[in-house]
C-alpha positions as CSV (number, residue, x, y, z in Angstrom):
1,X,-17.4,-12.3,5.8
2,X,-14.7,-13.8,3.7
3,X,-12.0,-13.6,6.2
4,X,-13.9,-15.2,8.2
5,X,-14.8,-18.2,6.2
6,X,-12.0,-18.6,4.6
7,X,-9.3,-17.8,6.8
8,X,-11.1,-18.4,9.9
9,X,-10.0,-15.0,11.5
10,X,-12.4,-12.2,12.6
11,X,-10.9,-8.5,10.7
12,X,-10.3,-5.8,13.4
13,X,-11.5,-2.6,12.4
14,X,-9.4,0.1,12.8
15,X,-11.0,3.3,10.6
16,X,-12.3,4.2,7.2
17,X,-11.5,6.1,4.7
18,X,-13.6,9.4,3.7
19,X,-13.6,10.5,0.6
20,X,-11.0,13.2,-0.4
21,X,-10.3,15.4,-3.3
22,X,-6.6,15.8,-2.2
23,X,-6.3,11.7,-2.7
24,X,-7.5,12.1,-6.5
25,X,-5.2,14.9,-7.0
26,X,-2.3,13.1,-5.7
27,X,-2.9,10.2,-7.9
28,X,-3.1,12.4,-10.7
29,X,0.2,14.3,-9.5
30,X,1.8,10.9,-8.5
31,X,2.8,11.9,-5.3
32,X,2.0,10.9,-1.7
33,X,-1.0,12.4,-0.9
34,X,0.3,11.9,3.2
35,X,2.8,14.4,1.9
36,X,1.2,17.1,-0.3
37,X,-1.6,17.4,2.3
38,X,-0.9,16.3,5.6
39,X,-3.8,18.2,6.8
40,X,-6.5,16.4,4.6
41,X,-9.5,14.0,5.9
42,X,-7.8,11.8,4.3
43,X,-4.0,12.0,5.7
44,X,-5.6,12.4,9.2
45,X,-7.4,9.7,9.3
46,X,-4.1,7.5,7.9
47,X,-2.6,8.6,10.8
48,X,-4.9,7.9,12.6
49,X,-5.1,3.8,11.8
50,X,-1.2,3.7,11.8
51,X,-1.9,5.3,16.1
52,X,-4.2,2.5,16.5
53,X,-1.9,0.2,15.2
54,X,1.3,0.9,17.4
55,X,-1.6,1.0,20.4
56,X,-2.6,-2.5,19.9
């Protein structure tokens, strides 16, 4: 890995992202897609990186 050659440090993986039409269609609105749908794949799984995050 990159990180790890260069920068010496091992990445910790906290989640993915899935793929999510409410992400293309807040680009395309230019508005937070966290905001116009908190309820998406997308949004859930944000939230769900940002829990592991403050649980580290």
């Amino acid at each position: 890995m990159v990180l790890e050659r260069f920068l010496k440090i091992t990445p910790l993986a906290l989640g993915s992202m899935p793929q999510d039409k409410s992400v293309s269609m807040a680009i395309r609105q230019q508005k937070p897609f966290l905001l116009g749908a908190p309820d998406s794949k997308a949004s859930l799984e944000i939230v769900a990186v940002a829990e592991r995050i403050i649980n580290l």
